[in-house]
C-alpha positions, -999 to +999 in steps of 0.1 A: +081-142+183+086-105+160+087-109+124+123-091+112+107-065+092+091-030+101+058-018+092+056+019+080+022+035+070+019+063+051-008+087+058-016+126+045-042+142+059-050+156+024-071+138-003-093+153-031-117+125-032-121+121+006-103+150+025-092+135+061-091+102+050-073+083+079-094+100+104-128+089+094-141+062+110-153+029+097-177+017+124-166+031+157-124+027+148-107+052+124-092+038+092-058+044+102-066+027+132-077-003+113-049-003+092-026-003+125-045-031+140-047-053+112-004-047+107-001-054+147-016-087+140+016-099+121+039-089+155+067-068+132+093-053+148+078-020+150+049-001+135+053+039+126+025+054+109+039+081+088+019+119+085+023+152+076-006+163+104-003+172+135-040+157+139-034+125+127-004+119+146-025+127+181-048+107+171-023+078+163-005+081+195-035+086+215-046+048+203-015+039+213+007+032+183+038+050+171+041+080+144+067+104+131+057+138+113+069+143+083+069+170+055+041+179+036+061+186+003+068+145-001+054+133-041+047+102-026+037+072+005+076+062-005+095+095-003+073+099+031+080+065+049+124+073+034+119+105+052+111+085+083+137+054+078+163+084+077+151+099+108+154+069+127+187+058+115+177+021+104+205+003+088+207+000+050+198-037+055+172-032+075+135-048+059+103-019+053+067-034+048+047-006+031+014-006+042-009+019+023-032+041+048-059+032+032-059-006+031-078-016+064-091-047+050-055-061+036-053-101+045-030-110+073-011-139+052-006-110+025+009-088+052+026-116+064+044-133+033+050-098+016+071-088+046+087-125+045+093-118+012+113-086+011+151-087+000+148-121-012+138-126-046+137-089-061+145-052-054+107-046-043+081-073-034+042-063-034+011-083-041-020-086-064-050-107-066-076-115-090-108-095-096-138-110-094-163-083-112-165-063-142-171-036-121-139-033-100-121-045-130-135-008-148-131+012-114-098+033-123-094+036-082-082+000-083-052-004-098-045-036-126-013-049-129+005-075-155+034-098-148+060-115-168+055-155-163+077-159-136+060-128-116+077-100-124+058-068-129+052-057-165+031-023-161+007-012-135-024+010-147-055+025-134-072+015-170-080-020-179-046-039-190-042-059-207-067-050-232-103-066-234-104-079-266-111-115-252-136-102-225-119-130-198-122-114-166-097-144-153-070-126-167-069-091-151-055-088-115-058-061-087-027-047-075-030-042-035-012-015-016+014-030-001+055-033-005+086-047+011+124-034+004+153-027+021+163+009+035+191+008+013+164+000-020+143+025-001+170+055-006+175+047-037+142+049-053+134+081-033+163+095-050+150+089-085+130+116-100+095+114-109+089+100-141+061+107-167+045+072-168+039+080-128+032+111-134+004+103-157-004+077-141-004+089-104+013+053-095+047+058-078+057+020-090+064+034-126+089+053-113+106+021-102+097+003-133+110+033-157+144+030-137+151-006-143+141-021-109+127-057-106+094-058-084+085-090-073+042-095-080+030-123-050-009-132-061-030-143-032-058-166-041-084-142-022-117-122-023-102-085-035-095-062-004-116-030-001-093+003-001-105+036+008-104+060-022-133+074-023-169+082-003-189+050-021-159+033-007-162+044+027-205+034+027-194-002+015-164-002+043-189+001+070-214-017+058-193-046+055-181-038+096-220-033+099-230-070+085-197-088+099-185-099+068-152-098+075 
């Protein structure tokens, strides 16, 4: 049996801290292939991987998934997957599971309760979980977010919040790269303009929160997912394919 929602990944072929990102291979698969295989899992309605290259959208095809080209001008993963959604006419009501193209280690139940999820508590659903080192909790590539106490989001930032004075690592929690809205929600944020907490920030879910718009912060009782930002993240990536660890 589907799952009522479709999955739309987002992937540029530019990056400054690891240029060709979703074509780089983490043991003998690409990332983006990962990423698709690990969404396919769930059974969604449909999966589109979104990109701006030509190469990336061979490659996607030729592994036998869907994907739509898209601009190259978009700000953001959002504006990219809205340009799609348009494209293909989906009705306003119609549930989107953002999945980042560079989360190929994302947990199944967290693709699969996100999506669940979407349209029925908040504008935007997403998830977080807690980190488990001093070291990730530092890393500005991993992004911290804070929630209100019945899980709303406060703030999202790539520097430690809330601040350390207590040193209690139990209290800081990964955000992890995925969301669920409706096309109708999805219009609307990409309408908004950019907003200088995002902009400093480099975290299109300001923009959201600057505008008033409720997202909805699911934490997952699990070991922190892996994304791939950067070459030291890549080397763990396959090592951890290498050793079977997950």
């Amino acid at each position: 049996m589907k799952n009522n929602f479709t999955v739309v990944i987002p992937a540029r072929i530019d990056s400054s801290r690891l240029p060709k990102k979703p074509l780089l291979k983490i043991g003998n698969k690409s990332l983006i292939q990962r990423v698709c295989e690990r969404a396919k899992k769930v059974n969604p309605t449909r999966i589109i991987v979104a990109t701006d290259s030509k190469k990336i959208k061979a490659h996607v095809e030729d592994i036998g998934y869907e994907s739509i080209l898209t601009s190259s001008k978009h700000r953001s993963g959002l504006d990219r997957i809205n340009e799609v959604a348009n494209k293909l006419h989906f009705d306003e009501d119609e549930p989107i599971l953002n999945i980042q193209g560079d989360e190929p280690f994302v947990p199944i139940n967290m693709i699969q309760t996100v999506g669940e999820s979407i349209n029925k508590s908040s504008d935007i659903c997403t998830a977080s979980c807690k980190f488990e080192n001093d070291e990730d909790i530092i890393n500005t590539n991993n992004v911290k977010v804070v929630t209100s106490l019945n899980g709303y989001a406060l703030y999202f930032s790539r520097t430690i919040i809330p601040n350390r004075f207590t040193k209690d690592a139990h209290i800081y929690y990964k955000h992890i790269g995925i969301y669920g809205y409706t096309k109708n929600i999805l219009n609307k944020l990409s309408e908004l303009e950019s907003s200088s907490l995002e902009n400093a920030e480099k975290l299109e879910q300001l923009r959201f929160l600057d505008n008033g718009y409720k997202i909805k912060v699911i934490n997952f009782n699990c070991h922190p997912p892996l994304g791939i930002d950067t070459p030291v993240d890549l080397k763990k990536a396959n090592l951890l394919i290498k050793n079977e660890k997950i």
